[in-house]
C-alpha positions as a Markdown table, in Angstrom:
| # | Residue | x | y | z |
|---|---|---|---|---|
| 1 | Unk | 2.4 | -59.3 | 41.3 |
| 2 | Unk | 4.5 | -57.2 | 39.4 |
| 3 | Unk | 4.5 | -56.8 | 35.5 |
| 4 | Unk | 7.9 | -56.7 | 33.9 |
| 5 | Unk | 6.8 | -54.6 | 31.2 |
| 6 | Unk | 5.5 | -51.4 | 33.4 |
| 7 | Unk | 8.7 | -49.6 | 33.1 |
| 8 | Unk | 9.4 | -49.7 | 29.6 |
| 9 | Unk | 5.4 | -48.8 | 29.4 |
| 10 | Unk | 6.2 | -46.1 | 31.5 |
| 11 | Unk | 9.2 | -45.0 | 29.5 |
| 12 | Unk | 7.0 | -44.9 | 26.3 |
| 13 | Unk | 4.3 | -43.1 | 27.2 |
| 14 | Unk | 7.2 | -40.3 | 28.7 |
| 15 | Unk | 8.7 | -40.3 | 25.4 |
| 16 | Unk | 5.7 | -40.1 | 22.9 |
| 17 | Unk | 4.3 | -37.0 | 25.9 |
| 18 | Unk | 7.5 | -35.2 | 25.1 |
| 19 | Unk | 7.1 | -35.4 | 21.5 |
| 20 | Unk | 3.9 | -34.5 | 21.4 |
| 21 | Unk | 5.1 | -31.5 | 23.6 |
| 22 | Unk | 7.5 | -30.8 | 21.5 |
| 23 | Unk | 5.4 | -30.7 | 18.7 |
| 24 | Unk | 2.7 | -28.6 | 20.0 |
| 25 | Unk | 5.9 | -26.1 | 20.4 |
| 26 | Unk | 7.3 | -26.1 | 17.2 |
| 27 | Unk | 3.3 | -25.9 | 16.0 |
| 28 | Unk | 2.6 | -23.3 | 17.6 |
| 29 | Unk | 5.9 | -21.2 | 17.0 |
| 30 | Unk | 5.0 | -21.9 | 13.5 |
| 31 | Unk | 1.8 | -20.4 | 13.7 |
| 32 | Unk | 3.1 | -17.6 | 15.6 |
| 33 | Unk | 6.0 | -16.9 | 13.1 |
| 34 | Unk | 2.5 | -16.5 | 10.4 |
| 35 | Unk | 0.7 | -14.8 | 12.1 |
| 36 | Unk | 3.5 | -11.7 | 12.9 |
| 37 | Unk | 4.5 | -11.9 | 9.6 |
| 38 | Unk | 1.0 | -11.8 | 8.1 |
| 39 | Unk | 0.9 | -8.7 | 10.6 |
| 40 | Unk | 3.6 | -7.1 | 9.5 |
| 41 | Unk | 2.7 | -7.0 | 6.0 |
| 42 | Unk | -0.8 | -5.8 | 6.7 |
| 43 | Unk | 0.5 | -2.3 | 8.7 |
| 44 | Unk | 3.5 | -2.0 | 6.4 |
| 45 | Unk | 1.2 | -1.8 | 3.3 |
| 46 | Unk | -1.6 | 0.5 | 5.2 |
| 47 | Unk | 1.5 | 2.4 | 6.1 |
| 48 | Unk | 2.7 | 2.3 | 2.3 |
| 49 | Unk | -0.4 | 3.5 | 1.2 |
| 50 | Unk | -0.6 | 6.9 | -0.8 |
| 51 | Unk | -3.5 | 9.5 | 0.5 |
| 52 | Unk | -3.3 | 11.2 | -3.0 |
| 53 | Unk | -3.3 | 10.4 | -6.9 |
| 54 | Unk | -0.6 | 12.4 | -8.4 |
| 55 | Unk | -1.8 | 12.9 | -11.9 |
| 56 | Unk | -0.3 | 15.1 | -14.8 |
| 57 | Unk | -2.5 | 17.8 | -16.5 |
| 58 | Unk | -2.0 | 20.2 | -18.9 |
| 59 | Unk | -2.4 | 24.1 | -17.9 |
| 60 | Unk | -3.8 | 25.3 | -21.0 |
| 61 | Unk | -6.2 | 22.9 | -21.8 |
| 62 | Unk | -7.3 | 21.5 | -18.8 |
| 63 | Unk | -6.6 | 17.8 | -20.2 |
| 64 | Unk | -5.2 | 14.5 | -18.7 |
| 65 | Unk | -1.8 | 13.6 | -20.4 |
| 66 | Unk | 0.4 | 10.8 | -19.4 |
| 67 | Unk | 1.8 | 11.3 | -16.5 |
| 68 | Unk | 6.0 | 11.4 | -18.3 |
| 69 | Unk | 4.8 | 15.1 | -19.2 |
| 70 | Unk | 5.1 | 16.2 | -15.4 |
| 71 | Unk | 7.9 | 14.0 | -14.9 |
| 72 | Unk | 10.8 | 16.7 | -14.6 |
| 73 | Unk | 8.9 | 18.6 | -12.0 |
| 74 | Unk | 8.9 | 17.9 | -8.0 |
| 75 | Unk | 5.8 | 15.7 | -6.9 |
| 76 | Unk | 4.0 | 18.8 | -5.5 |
| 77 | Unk | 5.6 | 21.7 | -7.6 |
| 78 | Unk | 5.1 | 22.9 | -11.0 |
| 79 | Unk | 7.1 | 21.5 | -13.9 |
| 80 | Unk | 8.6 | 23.8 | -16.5 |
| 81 | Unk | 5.9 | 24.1 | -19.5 |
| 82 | Unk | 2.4 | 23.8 | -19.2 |
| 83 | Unk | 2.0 | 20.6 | -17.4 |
| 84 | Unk | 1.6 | 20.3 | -13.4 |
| 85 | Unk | 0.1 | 17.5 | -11.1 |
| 86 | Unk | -3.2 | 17.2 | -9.3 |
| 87 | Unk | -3.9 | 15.3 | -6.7 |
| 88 | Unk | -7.1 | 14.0 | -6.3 |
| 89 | Unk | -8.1 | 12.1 | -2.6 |
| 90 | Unk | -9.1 | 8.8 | -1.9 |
| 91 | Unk | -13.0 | 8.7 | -3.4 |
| 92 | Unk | -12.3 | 11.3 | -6.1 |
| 93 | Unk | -13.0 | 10.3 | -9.6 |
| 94 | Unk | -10.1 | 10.7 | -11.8 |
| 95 | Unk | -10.6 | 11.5 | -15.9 |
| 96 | Unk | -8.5 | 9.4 | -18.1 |
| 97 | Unk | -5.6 | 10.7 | -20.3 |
| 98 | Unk | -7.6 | 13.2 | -23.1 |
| 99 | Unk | -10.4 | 14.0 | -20.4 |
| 100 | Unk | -10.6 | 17.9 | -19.0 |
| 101 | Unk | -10.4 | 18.1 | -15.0 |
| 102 | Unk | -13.4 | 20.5 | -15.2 |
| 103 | Unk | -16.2 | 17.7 | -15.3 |
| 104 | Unk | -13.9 | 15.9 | -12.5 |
| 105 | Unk | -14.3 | 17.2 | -8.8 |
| 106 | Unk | -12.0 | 16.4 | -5.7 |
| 107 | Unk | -8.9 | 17.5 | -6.8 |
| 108 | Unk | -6.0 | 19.9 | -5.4 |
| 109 | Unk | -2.7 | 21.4 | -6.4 |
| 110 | Unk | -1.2 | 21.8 | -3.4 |
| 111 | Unk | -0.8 | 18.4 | -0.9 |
| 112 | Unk | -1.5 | 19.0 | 3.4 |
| 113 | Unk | 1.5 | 18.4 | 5.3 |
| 114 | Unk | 2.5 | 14.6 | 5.7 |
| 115 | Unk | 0.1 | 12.7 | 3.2 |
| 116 | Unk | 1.5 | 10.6 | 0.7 |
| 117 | Unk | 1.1 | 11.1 | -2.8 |
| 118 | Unk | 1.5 | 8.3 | -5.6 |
| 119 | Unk | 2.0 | 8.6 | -9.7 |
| 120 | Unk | 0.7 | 5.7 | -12.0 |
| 121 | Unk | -2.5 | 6.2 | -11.5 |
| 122 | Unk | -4.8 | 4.2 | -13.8 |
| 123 | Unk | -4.8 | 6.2 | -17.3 |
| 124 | Unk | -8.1 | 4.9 | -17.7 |
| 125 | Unk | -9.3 | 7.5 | -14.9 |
| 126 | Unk | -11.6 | 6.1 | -12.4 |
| 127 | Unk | -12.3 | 6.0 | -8.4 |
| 128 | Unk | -9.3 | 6.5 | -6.4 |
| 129 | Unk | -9.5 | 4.0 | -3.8 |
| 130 | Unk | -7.0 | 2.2 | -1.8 |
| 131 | Unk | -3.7 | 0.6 | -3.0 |
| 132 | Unk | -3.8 | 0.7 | -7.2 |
| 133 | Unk | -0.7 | 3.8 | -7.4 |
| 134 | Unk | 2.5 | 3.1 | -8.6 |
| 135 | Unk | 5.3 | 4.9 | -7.1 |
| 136 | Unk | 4.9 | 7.0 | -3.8 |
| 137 | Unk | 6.8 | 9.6 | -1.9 |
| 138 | Unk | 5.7 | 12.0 | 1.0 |
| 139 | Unk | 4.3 | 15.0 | 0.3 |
| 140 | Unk | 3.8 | 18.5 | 2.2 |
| 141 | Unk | 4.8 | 20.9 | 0.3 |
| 142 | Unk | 2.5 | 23.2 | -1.8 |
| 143 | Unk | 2.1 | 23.0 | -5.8 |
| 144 | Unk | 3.0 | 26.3 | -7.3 |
């Protein structure tokens, strides 16, 4: 005996395979799409990443001061005056704005070739640790 109703059965079960199908596709493209992006934006920020806390001291005194006060000089030169920047490395304790860099270890005036180096550092002082600078730019040049 035959059933009437096989084909159209037969017909359904095709079409709700391919939309599943088609929904495992556009699921898993979706997914893919995240993940690369998420990706992405992980090794674009590690890349982004500064090496070095660029942070403004005077000469005379030894003392933090707000970073504006190094502002007309190169990020690894000397600015006219008596203020120049200090880099202190990832792990290096910074002092905060009025603090003298003699009770703080860790930092350097001139930068090694290719490490990145980042102002707006905390004027609270602290750890430098990853991520937490403001702006950035590429060092390798020596501080004078």
């Amino acid at each position: 005996m035959i059933d009437p109703f096989e084909r159209e059965r037969e017909r359904e079960a095709a079409v709700r395979k391919k939309r599943s199908q088609r929904r495992t596709v556009v699921v898993g493209l979706g997914v893919t799409a995240l993940l690369a992006g998420t990706i992405t934006a992980i090794v674009a920020s590690n890349e982004a990443e500064a090496d070095y806390a660029q942070v403004c001291f005077n000469d005379e005194t030894g003392e933090r001061v707000d970073d504006a006060q190094c502002d007309n000089s190169s990020s690894a030169g000397r600015s006219s005056g008596i203020y120049s920047w200090y880099f202190y490395s990832r792990g290096a304790s910074v002092p905060a704005v009025g603090q003298n860099r003699s009770q703080y270890t860790g930092f350097t005036k001139t930068v090694p070739q290719g490490a990145k180096t980042s102002t707006g550092y905390s004027t609270k002082g602290g750890t430098v640790s990853r991520g937490g600078f403001g702006s950035s730019s590429k060092g390798g040049s020596t501080g004078g």
